[in-house]
N, C-alpha and C positions, 0 to 999 in steps of 0.2 A: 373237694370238700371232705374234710377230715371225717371219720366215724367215731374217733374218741372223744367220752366223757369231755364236757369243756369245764372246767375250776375256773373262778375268777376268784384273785386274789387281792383284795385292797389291803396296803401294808405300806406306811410309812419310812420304815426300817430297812436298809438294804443288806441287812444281813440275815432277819429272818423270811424277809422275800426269799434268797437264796437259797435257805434252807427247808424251806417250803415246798417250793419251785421244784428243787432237785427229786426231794423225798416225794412228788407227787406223781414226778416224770415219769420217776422208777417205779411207779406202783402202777404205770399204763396208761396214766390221764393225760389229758392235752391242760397247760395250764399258762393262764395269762393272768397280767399284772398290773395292777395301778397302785401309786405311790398317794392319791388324794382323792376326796369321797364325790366330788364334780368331776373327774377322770374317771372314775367309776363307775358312775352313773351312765357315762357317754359309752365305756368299753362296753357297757352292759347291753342297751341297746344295740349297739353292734353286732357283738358277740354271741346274745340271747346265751349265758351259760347254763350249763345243767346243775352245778351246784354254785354259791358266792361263800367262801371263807373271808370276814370282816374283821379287822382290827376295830378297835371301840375309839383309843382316841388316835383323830387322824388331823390332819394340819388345820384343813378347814370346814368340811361338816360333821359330827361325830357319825359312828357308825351307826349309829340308833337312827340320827337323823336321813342317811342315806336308804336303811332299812325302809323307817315309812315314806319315804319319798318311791322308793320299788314296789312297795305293796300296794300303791296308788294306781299301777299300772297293772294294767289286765295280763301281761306278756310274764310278771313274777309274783305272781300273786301266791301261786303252788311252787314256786322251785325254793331249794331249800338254802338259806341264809345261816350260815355259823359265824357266831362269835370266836373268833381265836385272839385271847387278849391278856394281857398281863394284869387287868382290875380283878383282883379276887375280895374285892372290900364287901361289907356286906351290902344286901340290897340292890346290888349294880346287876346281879345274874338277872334277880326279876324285872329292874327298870328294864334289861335288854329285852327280856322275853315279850315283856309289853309293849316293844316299840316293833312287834312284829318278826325277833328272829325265830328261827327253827331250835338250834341248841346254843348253848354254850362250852367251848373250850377255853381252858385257862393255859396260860406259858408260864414254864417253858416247854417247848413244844416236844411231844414224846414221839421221836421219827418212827420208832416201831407200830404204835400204836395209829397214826395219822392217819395211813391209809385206811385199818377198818374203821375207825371211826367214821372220816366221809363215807365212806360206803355204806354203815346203816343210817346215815341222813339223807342217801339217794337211794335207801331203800323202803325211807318213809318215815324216819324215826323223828317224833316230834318233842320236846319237852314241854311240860305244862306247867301253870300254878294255880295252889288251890284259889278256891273263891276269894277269902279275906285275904293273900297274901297280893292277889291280883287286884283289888279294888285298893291296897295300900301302894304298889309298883305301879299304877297306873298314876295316882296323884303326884308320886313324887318323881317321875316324868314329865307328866305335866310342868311341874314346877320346873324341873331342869331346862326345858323346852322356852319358860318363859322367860328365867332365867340367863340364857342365851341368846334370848332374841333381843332384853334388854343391854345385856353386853354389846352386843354388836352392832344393837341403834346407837350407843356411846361414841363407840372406836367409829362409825362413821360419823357421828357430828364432830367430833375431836377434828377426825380429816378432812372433813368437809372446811372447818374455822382455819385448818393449815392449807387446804388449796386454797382457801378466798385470800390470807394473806400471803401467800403465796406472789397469785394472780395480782395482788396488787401492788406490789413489790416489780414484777413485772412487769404491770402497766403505766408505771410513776418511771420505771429505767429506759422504756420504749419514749417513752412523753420527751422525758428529759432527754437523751441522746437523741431524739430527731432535732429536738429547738438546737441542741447545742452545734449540731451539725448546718441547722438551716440558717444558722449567722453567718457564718463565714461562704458557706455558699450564696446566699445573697449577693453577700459583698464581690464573692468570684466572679457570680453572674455580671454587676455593674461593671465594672473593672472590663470584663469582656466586652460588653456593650459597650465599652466608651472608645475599647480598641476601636473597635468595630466604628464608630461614626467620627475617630479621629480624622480630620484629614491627611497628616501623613500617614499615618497607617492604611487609610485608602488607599494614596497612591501607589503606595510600595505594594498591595494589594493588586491594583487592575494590572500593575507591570510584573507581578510574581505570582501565577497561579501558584504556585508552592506555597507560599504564603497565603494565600487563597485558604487553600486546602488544608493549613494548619487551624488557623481562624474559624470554621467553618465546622472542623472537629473539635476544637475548643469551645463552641458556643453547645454543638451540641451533647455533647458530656457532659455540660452544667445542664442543663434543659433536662437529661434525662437521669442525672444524679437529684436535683431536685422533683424532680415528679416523682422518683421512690421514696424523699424523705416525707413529701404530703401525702403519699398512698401510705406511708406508715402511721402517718398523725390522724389521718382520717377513719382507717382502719381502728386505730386505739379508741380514737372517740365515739365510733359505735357500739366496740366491744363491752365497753364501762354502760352504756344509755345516757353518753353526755353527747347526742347530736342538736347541733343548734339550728334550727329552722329560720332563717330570715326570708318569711312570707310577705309574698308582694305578688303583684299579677306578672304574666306570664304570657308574652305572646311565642308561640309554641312552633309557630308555622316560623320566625326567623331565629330562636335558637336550633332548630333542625338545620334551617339553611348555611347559617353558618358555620354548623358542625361538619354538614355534610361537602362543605366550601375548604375546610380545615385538612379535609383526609384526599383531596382531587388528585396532590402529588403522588401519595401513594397509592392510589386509586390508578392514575395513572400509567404509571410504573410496572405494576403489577398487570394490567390490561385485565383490571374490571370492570363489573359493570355495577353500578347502585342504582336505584330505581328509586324513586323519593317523588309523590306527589305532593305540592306544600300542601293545595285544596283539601284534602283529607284529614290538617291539624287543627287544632283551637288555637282561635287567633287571640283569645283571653282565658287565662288559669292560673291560680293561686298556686304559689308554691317557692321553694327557694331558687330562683333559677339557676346560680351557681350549682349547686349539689345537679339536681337536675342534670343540667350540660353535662356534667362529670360523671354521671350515670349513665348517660348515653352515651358520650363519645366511648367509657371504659366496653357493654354493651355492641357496638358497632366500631369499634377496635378489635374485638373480639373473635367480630363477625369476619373481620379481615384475616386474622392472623391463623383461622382455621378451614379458610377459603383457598384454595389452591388456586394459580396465576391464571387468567382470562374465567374465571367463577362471576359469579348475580349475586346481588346482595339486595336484598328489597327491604327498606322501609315504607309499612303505612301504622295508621289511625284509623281507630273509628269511633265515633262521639256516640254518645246517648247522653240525657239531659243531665245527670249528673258525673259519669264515668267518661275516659278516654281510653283505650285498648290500643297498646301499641304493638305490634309483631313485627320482630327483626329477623329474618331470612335468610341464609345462603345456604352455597350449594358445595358446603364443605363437606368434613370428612365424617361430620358427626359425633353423636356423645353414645355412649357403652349404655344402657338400661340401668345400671348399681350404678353408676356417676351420675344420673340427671338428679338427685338432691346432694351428694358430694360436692358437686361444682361452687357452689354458694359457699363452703365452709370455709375459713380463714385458711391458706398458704397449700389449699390445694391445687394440683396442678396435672392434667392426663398426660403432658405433656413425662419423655425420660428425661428428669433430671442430670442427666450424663450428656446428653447432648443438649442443653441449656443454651440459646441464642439471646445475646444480646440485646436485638431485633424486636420492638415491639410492633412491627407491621410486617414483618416478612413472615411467609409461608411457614407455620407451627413455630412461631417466633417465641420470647419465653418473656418472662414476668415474675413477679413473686406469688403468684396465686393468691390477688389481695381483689383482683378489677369485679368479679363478681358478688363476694363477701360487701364489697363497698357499695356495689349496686341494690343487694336488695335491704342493707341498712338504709340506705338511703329511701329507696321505695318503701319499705315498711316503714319510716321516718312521718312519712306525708300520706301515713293510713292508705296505702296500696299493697299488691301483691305482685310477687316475678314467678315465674314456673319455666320451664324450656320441654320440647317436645323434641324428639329424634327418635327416626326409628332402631339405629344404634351408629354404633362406628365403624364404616370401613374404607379405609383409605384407595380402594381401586374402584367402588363405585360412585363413593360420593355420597351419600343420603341426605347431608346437610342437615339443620340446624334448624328450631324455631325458637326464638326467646319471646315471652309473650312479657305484657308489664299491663297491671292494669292501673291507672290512678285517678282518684277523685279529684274534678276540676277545681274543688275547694278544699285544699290541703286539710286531713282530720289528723289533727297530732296524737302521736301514739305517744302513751307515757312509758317509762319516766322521764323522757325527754326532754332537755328544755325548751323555751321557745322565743324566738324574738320577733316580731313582728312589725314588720315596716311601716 
């Protein structure tokens, strides 16, 4: 740790940084630098300097504003704050004085003179103003203060009106480009499907595993080029609060079953274990069942793909008269503490995008970071909540995973959503 004086210097300017900087060095001081008044502020805390020479006007808070935002804090209450600035206009000395500096310097800067000047403001020298000159520098701070703050509620509603069209420009090109894509894959899909139950293309089929195995990567390529165009359409229609609810009852105990009927190959494959009691579901509850399914299988897909090969994966329920509490379980790798609400957010993914898998059921398999964003629009859709619990991530022990989902057995729509009701 250094013994020399510390200067902080906020200075927009990279030439009279330089010349600042230099002529400070030479005078004995230790002297650091920011170029913006939120840089400042942070070096400050850091740094705890013994003197701050401030430029007035800086990119983004002036230097008055950075002033009383320091004098706010107990750590610079006493250290002393110079103005070194090029407004020599009238009245701008005492706005500064009243926003809490020590002196004013004006540029251009006098290198002979610089160092004693710091030096009788680190040796205590304060500048003042009289009473009336300070009760008028006080109001027209004020004002400037207010002034600013009304600016810059403007320029953010301006950009706020250009992110929303923005955003919607983006979500009318996402809409459109998924429908335009889901035509034609459609029609791939049927076309495969009919390969697929042709009879001579059977035959040619049981007589040519090769053909087999063209057929079979053919069908699944469409299977899973379309399951990213509806994870993009799905995704978009939450994003806007256009989910459509087609509420109807719900027996809960055979969409599990056959969700958990749907994943046996890879279940099997993998040498896990799922543990599923139906006894523990409602065999009757309002809700979309579609969207549902789709939340769980994304959910317990999930559970799979972050589940190392011979791993448990437990689903249960537990009812009370109006709620259902579902927790999904394994005994993966786990989630980081700063990513258990990241997880949820559109096109996130823990996963290194550099080594990106295909694979949405194999071991850290990849996706677009859309499956949890979809699940809890979907649960907040039907007036429920998601959360996940892990003690963190680590891939050699294993901590694993809990997703928790709570939902009311009578779907409560959450607006502005719309709603269709069966």
């Amino acid at each position: 740790m250094t013994d020399k004086t510390t200067i902080l210097y906020i200075e927009d300017d990279p030439g009279s940084q330089v010349l600042v900087q230099r002529t400070l060095l030479h005078a004995g001081y230790r002297v650091v630098v920011a170029s913006r008044g939120i840089e400042g502020l942070d070096l400050a805390a850091k740094e705890l300097p013994d003197l701050i020479l401030m430029d007035i006007n800086l990119p983004d808070l002036s230097g008055r504003e950075v002033t009383t935002r320091l004098r706010s804090d107990s750590r610079f209450r006493s250290v002393p704050v110079v103005a070194l600035t090029a407004q020599a206009q009238a009245g701008e000395r005492e706005k500064t004085l009243v926003a809490g500096l020590t002196g004013y310097l004006t540029k251009p800067i006098d290198v002979d003179r610089l160092p004693e000047q710091v030096a009788t403001f680190l040796a205590g020298r304060k500048e003042s103003l009289s009473v009336e000159a300070l009760a008028e520098a006080q109001a027209a701070y004020n004002q400037e203060l207010v002034n600013r703050l009304e600016s810059k509620i403007r320029e953010l509603e301006r950009n706020y009106s250009e992110l929303r069209r923005l955003d919607k420009i983006k979500e009318d090109f996402i809409q459109l480009a998924a429908h335009e894509l889901r035509t034609p894959m459609t029609t791939i899909y049927g076309y495969g499907r009919l390969l697929q139950e042709s009879p001579i293309i059977r035959k040619i089929r049981d007589e040519s595993t090769e053909v087999q195995i063209f057929l079979d990567g053919l069908i699944e390529s469409i299977e899973r080029m379309t399951g990213v165009i509806n994870e993009i359409l799905t995704i978009s229609r939450i994003a806007t609060g256009r989910v459509e609810l087609s509420v109807g009852p719900i027996n809960a105990v055979r969409m599990m079953d056959k969700l958990v009927q749907g994943f046996q190959p890879v279940i099997q494959q993998r040498r896990l274990v799922m543990e599923f009691d139906p006894k523990q579901w409602p065999a009757l509850m309002q809700g979309d069942s579609d969207l549902l399914a789709l939340a769980f299988t994304n959910l317990v897909g999930n559970a799979i793909k972050y589940t190392p090969d011979g791993g448990t994966i437990s689903l249960t329920a537990q009812q009370t008269n109006h709620t259902v509490t579902v927790a999904i379980k394994d005994s993966g790798i786990g989630i980081d503490k700063a990513d258990q609400t990241r997880i949820f957010e559109q096109f996130f993914t823990t996963n290194n995008t550099q080594l990106h898998s295909t694979s949405k059921t194999a071991f850290r398999g990849g996706g677009l970071g859309l499956g949890l964003a979809i699940c809890r629009g979907i649960i907040e859709a039907h007036g429920g909540r998601i959360w996940v619990e892990s003690e963190g991530r680590d891939e050699t022990r294993n901590p694993g995973s809990t997703f928790w989902v709570e939902l009311p057995l009578q779907a409560r729509i959450m607006s502005p959503r719309r709603v269709v009701t069966a």
